[in-house]
C-alpha positions, 0 to 999 in steps of 0.5 A, a space after each residue: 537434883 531439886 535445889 534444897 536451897 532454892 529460897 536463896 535464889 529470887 525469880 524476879 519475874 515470878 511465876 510468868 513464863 513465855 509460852 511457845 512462839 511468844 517472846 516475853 520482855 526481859 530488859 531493854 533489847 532482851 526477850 526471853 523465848 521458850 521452846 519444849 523439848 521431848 525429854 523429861 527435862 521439857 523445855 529451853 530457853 532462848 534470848 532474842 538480843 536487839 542488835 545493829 550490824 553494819 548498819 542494819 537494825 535487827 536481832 541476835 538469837 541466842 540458842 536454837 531450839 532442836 530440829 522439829 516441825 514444831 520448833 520452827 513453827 515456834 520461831 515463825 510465830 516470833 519472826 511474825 510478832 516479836 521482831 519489830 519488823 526486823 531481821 535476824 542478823 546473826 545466831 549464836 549457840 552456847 555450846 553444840 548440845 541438840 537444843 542449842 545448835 539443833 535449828 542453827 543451819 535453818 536459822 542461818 539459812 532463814 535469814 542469811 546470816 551467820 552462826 557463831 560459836 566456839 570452835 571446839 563445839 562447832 567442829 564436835 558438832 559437824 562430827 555428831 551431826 554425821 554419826 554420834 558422839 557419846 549419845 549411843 550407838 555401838 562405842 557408846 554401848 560398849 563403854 558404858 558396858 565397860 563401867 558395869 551397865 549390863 542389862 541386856 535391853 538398856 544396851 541394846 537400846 543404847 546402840 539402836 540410838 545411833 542417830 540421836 544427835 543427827 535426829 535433832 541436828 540434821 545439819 550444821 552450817 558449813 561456816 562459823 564466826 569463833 567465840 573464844 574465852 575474853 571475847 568482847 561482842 558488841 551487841 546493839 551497842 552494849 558489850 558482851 564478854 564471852 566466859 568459856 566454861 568447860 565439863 558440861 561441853 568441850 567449849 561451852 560459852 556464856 555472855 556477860 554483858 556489865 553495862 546490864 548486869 545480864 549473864 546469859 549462862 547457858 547450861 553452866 549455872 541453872 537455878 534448880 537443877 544441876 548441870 550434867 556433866 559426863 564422861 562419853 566415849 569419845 574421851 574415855 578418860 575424861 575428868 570433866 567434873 574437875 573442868 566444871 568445878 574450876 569453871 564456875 569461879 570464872 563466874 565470881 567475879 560479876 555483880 553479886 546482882 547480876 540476873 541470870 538468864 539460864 537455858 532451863 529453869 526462869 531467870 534468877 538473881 543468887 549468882 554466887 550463892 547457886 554456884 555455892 550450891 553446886 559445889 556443895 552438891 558435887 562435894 557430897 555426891 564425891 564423898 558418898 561416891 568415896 565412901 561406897 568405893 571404900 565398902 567394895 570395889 565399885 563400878 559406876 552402874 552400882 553407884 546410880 542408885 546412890 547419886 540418884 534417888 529416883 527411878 531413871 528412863 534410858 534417855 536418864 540412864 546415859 545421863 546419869 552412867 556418864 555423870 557417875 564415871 565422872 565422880 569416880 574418874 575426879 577421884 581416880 584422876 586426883 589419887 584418891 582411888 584406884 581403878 582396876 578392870 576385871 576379868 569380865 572387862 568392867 572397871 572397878 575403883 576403889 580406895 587407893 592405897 
């Protein structure tokens, strides 16, 4: 979605972006570097955080990029001009999404360092990396095939895309150092406090750091559009809407000031006016979802032309298939409709009686 209240929120930086290969200064110790992406959604960001480690003077990155010849060239242009001279002492992945852990296993491997990361997100990442995980392939498919998706060539697209997460995270580092909810992380100096956030990823991590008033938010709190939150086929009956909803009001405890470093869109202050903004969007997509459940008994493929007004590629359709079984099973899961699979395999949900 566009942000209808996007004028609630302040771009203290404008309209200025970091181009490719370039690191762009945030604060003291914190650049802003931005890689592209080959979805619609085109770009991610990532933060370079100076840091001290036993004794070494370098740099934590946060979030890698996907695995392309051009993303690694992006990142030796950094290492080249925007580290000081100094090493890369250590990675660190909000969640296992391809663009955040995609370049982990070289980065590590670049410079001898190691990954850090939830423990639930790492080991879901070295099970994609070796077949798929609600991305596509045959279960994929036939899950969304169960929820009404019947076009014959979407399906078959969806199962020729087997390697989709292997494609972009070939490899995942073979150790780990474990991030978990409450976490302090000491980086150059300054505290960092880990916010595990559920519904978007299994174990998804943000960073508080209080001294700065600086929340990196990974996906879990993005200015302008909203954070995809889906039911895959690995856990078929998943309520993660319900998990994300719940998560955000981890955040409403910091600084009504606090700056915002998201992974898509620019860095924002409006912390707790977007995360009402975000439940008030959940809030009518629910009720529009209740409102056709109630008219007929209704699959999610018959609701992507209610919760999404624009016309989708396959890459969107999964997206959107998996967010829209995610409003009806947080209605379902709740008792306010029922759900009934039909001679024709295809779950139908309606008002509960």
């Amino acid at each position: 979605m566009g942000n209808p209240r996007e004028s609630e929120l302040h771009y203290p930086l404008g309209e200025t972006l970091p181009a490719p290969g370039e690191a762009l200064d945030l604060a003291p110790g914190v650049r802003w570097v931005r890689m592209g992406l080959p979805f619609a959604l085109d770009h991610i960001n990532l933060w370079l955080l100076r840091d001290r480690i036993d004794g070494r003077e370098g740099w934590t990155i946060v979030d890698c990029g996907i695995a392309s010849d051009d993303t690694r060239a992006n990142w030796e242009k950094v290492f080249a001009e925007r580290l000081d001279g100094l090493p890369v002492l250590r990675v660190m992945a909000t969640h296992f999404h391809p663009d955040h852990l995609g370049l982990a296993h070289w980065l590590t491997e670049r410079w001898g360092c190691r990954l850090w990361v939830s423990a639930t997100d790492f080991n879901l990442a070295r099970l994609a990396s070796s077949s798929t995980v609600g991305m596509g392939g045959a279960s994929a498919a036939a899950f969304f095939g169960s929820h009404g998706l019947t076009d014959p060539d979407s399906l078959d697209k969806i199962r020729a895309r087997a390697d989709y997460y292997p494609k972009m995270v070939p490899v995942v580092p073979a150790a780990y150092r474990r991030l978990m909810d409450g976490t302090e992380v000491e980086i150059g100096g300054r505290s960092w406090r880990c916010i595990a956030g559920y519904g978007h990823a299994p174990e998804h991590i943000s960073l508080f750091c209080e001294e700065a008033k600086l929340l990196i938010s990974g996906d879990m709190v993005l200015p302008r559009i909203s954070t995809n939150v889906s039911v895959v086929d690995v856990e078929p009956e998943a309520d993660p809407l319900t998990l994300y909803l719940q998560s955000l009001t981890r955040y409403l405890d910091l600084p009504a000031d606090t700056l915002v470093l998201p992974s898509h869109g620019k860095p924002f202050t409006g912390l707790h006016q977007r995360i009402d903004q975000l439940r008030e969007h959940h809030d009518e997509r629910l009720a529009e979802v209740a409102a056709a459940c109630r008219t007929e008994p209704t699959h999610a493929a018959g609701l992507l032309g209610v919760l999404f007004k624009r016309k989708l590629d396959l890459h969107q359709t999964t997206f959107a298939m998996g967010e829209a079984i995610a409003h009806l099973h947080a209605l379902w899961l709740q008792g306010g409709l029922k759900r009934m699979r039909g001679d024709d395999g295809v779950y139908r949900f309606s008002a509960a009686d």
